[in-house]
C-alpha positions as CSV (number, residue, x, y, z in Angstrom):
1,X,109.8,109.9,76.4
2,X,111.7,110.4,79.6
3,X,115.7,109.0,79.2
4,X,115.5,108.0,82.8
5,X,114.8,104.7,84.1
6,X,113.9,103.5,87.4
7,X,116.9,100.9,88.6
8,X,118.3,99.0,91.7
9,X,121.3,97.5,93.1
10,X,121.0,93.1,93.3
11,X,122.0,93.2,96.8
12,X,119.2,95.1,97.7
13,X,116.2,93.3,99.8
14,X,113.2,93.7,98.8
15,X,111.9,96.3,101.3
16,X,114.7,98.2,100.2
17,X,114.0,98.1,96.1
18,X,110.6,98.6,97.1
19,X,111.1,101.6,98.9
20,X,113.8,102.6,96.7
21,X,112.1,102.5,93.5
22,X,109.2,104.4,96.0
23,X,111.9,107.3,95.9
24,X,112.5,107.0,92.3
25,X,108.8,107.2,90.9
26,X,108.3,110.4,93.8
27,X,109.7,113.1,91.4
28,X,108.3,111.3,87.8
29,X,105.2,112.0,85.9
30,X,105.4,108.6,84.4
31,X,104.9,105.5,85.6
32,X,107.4,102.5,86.4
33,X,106.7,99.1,85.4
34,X,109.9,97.9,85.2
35,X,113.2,98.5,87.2
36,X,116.6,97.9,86.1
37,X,119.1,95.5,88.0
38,X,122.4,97.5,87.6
39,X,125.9,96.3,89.2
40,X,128.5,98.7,90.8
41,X,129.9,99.9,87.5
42,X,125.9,100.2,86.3
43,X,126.1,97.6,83.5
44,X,122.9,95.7,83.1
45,X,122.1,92.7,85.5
46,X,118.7,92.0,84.4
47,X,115.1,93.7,84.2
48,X,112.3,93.2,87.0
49,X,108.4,93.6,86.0
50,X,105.9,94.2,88.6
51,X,104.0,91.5,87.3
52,X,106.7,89.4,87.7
53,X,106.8,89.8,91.2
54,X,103.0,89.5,91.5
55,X,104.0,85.8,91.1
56,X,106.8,85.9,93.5
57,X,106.8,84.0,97.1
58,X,104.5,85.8,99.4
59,X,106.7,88.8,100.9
60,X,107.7,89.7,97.7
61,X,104.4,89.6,96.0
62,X,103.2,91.3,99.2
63,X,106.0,94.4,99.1
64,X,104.9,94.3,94.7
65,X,101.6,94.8,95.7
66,X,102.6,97.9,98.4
67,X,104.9,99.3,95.9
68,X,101.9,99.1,92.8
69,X,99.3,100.6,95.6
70,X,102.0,103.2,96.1
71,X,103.2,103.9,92.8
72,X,99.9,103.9,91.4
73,X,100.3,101.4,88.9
74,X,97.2,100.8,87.6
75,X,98.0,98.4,84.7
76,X,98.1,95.7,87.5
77,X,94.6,95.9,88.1
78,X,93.8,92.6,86.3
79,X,96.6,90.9,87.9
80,X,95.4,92.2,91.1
81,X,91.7,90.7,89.7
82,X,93.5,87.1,89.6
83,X,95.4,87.2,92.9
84,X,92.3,88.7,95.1
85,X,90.4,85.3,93.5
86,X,93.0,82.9,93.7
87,X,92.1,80.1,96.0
88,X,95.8,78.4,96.5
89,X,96.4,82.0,97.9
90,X,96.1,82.6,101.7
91,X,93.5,85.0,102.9
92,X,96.4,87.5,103.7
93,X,97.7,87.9,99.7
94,X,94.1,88.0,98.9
95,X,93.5,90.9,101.4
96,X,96.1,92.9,100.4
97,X,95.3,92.3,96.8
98,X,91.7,93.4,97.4
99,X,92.9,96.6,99.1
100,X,95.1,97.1,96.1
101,X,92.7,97.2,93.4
102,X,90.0,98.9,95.5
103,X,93.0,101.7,96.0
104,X,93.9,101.5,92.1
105,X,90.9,101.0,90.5
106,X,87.9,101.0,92.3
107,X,85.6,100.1,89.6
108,X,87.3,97.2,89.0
109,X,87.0,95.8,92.7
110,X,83.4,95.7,91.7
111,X,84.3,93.0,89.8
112,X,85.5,90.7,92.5
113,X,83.5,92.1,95.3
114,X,80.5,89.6,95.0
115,X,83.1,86.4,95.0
116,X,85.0,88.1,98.1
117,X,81.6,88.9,100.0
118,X,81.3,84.9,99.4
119,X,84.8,83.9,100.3
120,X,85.4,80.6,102.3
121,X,87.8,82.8,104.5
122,X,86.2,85.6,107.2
123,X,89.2,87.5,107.0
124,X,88.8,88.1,103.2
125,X,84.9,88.5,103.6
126,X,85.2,90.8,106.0
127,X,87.7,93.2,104.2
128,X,85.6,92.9,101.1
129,X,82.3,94.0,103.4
130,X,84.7,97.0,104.6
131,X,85.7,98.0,101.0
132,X,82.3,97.9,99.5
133,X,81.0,99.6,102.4
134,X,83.1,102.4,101.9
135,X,82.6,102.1,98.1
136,X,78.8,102.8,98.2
137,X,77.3,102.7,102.1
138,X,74.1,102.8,101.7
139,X,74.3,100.1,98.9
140,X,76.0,98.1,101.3
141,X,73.7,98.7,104.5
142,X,71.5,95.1,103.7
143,X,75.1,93.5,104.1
144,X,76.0,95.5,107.0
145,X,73.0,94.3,109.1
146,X,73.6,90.8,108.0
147,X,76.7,90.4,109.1
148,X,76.0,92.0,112.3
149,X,73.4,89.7,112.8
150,X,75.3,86.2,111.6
151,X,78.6,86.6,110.5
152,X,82.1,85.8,111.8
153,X,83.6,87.8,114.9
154,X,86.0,89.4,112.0
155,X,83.0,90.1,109.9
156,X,81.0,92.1,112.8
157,X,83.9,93.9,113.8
158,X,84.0,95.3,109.8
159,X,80.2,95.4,109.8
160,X,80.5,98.1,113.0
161,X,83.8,100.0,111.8
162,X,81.5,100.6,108.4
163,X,78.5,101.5,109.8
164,X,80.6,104.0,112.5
165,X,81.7,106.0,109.5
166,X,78.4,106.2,107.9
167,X,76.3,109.3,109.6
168,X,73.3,108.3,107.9
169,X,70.0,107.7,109.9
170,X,70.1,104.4,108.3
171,X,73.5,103.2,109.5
172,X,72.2,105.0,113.2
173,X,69.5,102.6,113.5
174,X,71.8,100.1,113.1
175,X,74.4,100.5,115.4
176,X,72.1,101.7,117.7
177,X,70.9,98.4,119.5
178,X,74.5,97.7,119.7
179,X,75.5,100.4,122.4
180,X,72.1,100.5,124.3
């Protein structure tokens, strides 16, 4: 066990813990789930999770879910699971959640890929086609042509982006109509 501790300052904003505590975890072999509110004379203010701020307002849930992607903090995985299928959420959280867990734990954005793929909102359809595209393209390829064929503006542009980075003479065929 390691005696050193990841902390920051109350005054900071949140960008700056974030990118602070981004400093911190550069030079460790653990990992930090917790950071440590310390005042000038570093007595103890309080203790912050990251799951904690997973339920924060939307900018800091957003910078938590940055700082998780970038600290590679796994464990949040099933948090991420609930965010990236949370309704009340807007498509935005729900994005970056999605690119999160696929960055995290790619398995487990298998879990949640079906309900994104099925999402009310393009935007978080869209991403979802993108993520599973790079996941597994040639799973995805029956997708791909569907949503070039009659999905969203949002969902096209993700449908050609895919298929443009997949050289296969299946994703060719594809995009092929498209620039002829």
């Amino acid at each position: 066990m390691s005696p050193s501790y990841a902390w920051m300052r109350p005054d900071m904003t949140v960008a700056q813990a974030v990118a602070y505590l981004r400093l911190q975890s550069a030079d460790r072999l653990s990992m930090i789930y917790y950071a440590y509110v310390l005042d000038a004379e570093e007595r103890l203010l309080g203790v912050v999770s990251f799951r904690e701020l997973l339920a924060s307002p939307a900018t800091v849930r957003s910078a938590a879910v940055q700082a998780a992607t970038s600290l590679g903090i796994k464990d949040l995985a099933p948090a991420l699971v609930e965010l990236a299928l949370e309704k009340s959420l807007g498509a935005t959280a729900r994005v970056e959640a999605l690119e999160a867990l696929f960055s995290l734990d790619a398995n487990r954005f298998e879990t949640v890929r079906e309900k994104a793929l099925a999402d009310s909102e393009a935007k978080v359809r869209a991403k979802a086609l993108g993520l599973a595209a790079r996941r597994d393209a040639q799973k995805t390829l029956p997708l791909l042509e569907k949503a070039l064929a009659s999905g969203t503006l949002l969902e096209k542009q993700a449908a050609v982006t895919a298929l443009g980075s997949d050289k296969s003479e299946a994703a060719r065929n594809l995009i092929k109509p498209l620039v002829e």
